[in-house]
C-alpha positions in Angstrom: 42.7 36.8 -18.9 40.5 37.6 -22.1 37.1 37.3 -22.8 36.2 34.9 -20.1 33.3 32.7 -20.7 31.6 31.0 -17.6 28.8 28.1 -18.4 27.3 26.6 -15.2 24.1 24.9 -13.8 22.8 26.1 -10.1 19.6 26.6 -8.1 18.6 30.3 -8.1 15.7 32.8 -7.9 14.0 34.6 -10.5 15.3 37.9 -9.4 18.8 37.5 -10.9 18.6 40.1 -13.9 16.2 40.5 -17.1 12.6 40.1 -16.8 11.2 37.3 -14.4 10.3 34.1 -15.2 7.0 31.9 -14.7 7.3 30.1 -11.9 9.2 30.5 -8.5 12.6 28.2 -9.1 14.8 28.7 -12.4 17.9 26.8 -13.7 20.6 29.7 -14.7 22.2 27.4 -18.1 24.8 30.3 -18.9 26.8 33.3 -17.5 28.6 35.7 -21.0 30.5 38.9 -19.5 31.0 41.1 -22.2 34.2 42.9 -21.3 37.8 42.2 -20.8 39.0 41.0 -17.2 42.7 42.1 -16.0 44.7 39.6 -13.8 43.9 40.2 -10.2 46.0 39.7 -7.1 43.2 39.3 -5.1 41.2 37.0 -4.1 37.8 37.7 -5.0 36.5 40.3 -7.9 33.4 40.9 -9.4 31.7 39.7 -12.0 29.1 41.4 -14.7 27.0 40.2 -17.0 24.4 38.8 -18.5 21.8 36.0 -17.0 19.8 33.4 -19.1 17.5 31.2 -16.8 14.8 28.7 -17.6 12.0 27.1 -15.8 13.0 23.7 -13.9 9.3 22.9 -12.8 8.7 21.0 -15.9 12.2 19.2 -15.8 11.9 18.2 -12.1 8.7 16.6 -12.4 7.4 13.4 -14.1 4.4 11.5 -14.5 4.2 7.7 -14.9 0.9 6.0 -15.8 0.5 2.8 -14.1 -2.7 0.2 -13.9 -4.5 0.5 -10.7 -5.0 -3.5 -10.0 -7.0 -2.8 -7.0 -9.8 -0.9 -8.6 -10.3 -3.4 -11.3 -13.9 -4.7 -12.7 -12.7 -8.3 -12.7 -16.4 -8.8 -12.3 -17.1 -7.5 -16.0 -13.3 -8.7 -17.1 -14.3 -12.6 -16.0 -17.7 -12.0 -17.9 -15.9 -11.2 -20.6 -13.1 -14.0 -20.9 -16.2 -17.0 -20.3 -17.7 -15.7 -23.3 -14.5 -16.7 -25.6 -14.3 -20.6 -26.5 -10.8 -21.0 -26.0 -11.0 -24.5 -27.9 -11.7 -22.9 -31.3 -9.7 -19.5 -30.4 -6.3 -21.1 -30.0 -6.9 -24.1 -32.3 -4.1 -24.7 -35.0 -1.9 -22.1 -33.1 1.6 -23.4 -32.1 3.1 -22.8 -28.4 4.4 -19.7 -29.3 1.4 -18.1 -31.1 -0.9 -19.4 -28.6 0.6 -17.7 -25.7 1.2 -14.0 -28.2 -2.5 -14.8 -28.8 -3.7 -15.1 -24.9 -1.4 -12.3 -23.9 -3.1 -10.1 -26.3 -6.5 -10.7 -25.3 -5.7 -10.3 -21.8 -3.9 -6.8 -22.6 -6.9 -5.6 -24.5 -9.3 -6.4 -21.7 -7.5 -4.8 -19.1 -6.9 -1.6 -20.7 -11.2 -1.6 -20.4 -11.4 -2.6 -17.3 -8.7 -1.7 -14.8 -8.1 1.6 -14.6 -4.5 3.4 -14.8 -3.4 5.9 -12.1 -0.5 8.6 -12.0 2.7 8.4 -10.1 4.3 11.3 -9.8 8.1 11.6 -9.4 9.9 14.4 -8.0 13.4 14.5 -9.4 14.6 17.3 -6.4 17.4 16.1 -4.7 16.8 14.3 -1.0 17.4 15.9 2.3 19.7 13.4 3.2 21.4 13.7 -0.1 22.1 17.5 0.4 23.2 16.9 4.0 25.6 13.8 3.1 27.4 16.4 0.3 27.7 18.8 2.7 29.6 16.5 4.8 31.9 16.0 2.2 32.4 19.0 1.3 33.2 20.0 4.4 35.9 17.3 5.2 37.6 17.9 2.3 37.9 22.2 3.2 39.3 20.1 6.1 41.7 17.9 4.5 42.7 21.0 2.6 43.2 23.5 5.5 43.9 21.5 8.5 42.1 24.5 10.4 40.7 23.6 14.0 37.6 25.5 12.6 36.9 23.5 9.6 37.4 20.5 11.6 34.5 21.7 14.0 32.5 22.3 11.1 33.4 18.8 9.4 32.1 17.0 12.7 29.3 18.8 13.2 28.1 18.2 9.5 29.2 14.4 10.2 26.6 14.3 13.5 23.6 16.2 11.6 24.0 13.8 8.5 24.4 10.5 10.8 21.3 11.7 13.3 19.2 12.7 10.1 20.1 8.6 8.9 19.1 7.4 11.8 16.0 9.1 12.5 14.9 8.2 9.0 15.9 4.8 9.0 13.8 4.6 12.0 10.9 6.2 10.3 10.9 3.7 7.6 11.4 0.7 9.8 8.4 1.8 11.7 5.9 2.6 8.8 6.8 -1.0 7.7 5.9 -2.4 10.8 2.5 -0.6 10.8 1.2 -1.2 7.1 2.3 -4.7 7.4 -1.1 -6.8 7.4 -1.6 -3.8 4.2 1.7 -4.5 2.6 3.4 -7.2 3.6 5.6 -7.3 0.5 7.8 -4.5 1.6 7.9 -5.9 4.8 9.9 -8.9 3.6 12.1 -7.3 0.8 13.5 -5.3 3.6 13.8 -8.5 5.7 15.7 -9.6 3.0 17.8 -7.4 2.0 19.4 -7.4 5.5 20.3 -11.2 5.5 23.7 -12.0 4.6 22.6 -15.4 3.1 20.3 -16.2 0.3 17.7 -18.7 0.3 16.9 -21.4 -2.3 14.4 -24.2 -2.7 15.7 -27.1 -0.9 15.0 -30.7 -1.6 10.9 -32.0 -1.7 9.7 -35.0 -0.4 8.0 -37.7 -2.3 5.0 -39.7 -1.7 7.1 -42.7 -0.5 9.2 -40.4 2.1 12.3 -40.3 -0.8 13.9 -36.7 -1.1 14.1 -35.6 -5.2 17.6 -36.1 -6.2 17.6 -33.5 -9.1 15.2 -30.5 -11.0 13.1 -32.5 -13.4 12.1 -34.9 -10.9 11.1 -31.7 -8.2 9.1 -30.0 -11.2 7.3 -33.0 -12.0 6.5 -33.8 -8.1 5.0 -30.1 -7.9 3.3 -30.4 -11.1 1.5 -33.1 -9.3 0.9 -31.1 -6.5 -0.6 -28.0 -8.1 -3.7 -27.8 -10.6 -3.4 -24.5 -12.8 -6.2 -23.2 -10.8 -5.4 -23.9 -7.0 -1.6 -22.2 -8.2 -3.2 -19.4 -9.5 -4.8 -18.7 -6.7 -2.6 -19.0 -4.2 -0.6 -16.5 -5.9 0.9 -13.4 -3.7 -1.2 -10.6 -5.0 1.0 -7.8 -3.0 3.5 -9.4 -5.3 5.0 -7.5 -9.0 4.5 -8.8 -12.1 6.6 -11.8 -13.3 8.4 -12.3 -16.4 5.4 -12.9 -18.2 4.3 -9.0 -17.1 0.9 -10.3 -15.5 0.2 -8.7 -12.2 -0.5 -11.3 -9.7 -3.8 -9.8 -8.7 -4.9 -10.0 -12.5 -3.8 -14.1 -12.5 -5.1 -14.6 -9.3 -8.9 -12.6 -10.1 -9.0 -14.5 -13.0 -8.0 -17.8 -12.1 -11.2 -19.6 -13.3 -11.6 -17.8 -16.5 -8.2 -18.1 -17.8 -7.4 -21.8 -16.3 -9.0 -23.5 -19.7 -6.7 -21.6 -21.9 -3.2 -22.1 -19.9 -4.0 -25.5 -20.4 -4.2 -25.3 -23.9 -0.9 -23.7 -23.8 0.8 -26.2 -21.1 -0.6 -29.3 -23.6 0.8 -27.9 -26.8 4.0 -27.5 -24.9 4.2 -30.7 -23.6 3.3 -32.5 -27.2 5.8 -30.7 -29.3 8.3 -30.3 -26.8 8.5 -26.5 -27.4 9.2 -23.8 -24.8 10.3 -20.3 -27.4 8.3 -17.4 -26.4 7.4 -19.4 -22.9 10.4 -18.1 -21.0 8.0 -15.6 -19.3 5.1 -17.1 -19.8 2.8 -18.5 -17.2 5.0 -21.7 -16.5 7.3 -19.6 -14.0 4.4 -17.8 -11.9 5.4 -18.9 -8.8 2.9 -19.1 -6.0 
């Protein structure tokens, strides 16, 4: 074999060869010996050369600025809102340019007064990630071998990785149950995603004890049920953003200042029959 050329990515310290590094984990990107290699009959031989490493701290680690909807001034941001005559502000504006137009006000007000906070992600690899490739690994030196030994080693690796599961399955379950009256939101998306069936809205009752036979007469029945207001808030503010990519909270704290200019929105609609640039819009926040 001839100028062999070995390019791989692992986990290693800084103390593999040249000068050291800032920071205590590298990535080594590329391995170059710089000399001939004989054909061996053996099964291991050593290997020289040269090591070129980088820092991972920077590659591992992200930041993501999200709004803070908790610590927001709706105080200040409903003071704000009543000043603007919604009549005037949206008049001669179509369906579509009157929501663009609402949306963009809303936007610019909340990047003054809700603040944004940083999420950081780690990007290392989870325990139970590194403990379910071990596994693997290991049954498959079984599969190979068919050694008792390796098959000791297989099922021990398979009890670790199923006792680490459960323990943090239980964990989890547990932490949900306790921050439930704080988060009740991932209480029932868990809830959820362990039923085998899915839910939908079943058939409303009218006035005159009739059941709706089909959708428009269902929307129009709980379009006589909800004002813009009272559905705004009884929105779920532990709930994410809809379509329309307004937090709940926000719709919900500003349910009084913003109820004028929905139905602005929701009239123009209705007259010209037009829903284009509506399909998120306010129409499908559900309560």
């Amino acid at each position: 074999m001839e100028d062999l050329y070995y390019r791989w990515w692992v986990l290693n310290n800084p103390s593999m060869g040249g000068g050291e590094p800032d920071g205590t984990s590298t990535v080594v990107t590329e391995i170059k010996p710089k000399y001939s290699m004989k054909p061996v009959v053996h099964d291991q031989f050593k290997l020289q050369g040269y090591v070129h490493y980088t820092n991972i701290d920077s590659v591992v680690k992200e930041t993501v600025a999200r709004y803070n909807y908790h610590k927001g001034d709706y105080e200040s941001l409903n003071n704000r809102l009543a000043e603007i005559d919604w009549k005037s502000e949206l008049s001669g504006m179509d369906t579509e340019e009157a929501w663009a137009h609402l949306s963009a006000i809303l936007n610019d007000k909340l990047r003054k007064h809700v603040p944004k906070s940083v999420l950081k992600k780690d990007g290392r690899r989870k325990i139970w990630m590194t403990n379910y490739r071990k596994k693997q690994r290991a049954w498959k030196q079984y599969q190979k071998s068919k050694n008792y030994m390796d098959y000791v080693r297989a099922t021990n690796d398979k009890i670790e990785f199923t006792t680490l599961v459960r323990n943090l399955n239980r964990n989890f379950e547990r932490n949900l149950a306790k921050n439930l009256k704080q988060n009740p939101k991932d209480f029932w998306r868990y809830c959820k995603s362990n039923l085998k069936s899915k839910s939908r809205l079943g058939d409303l009752q009218t006035m005159d004890g009739r059941l709706t036979s089909d959708d428009k007469e269902e929307a129009e029945l709980l379009n006589d049920y909800f004002t813009i207001e009272k559905k705004l808030k009884r929105l779920k503010t532990t709930k994410s953003a809809g379509p329309d990519g307004f937090h709940p909270r926000v719709l919900n704290e500003l349910a009084q200042s913003i109820t004028l200019s929905l139905s602005i929105i929701f009239a123009k609609s209705y007259e010209t029959g037009a829903t284009d640039g509506l399909e998120g819009g306010p129409h499908n926040t559900n309560p």
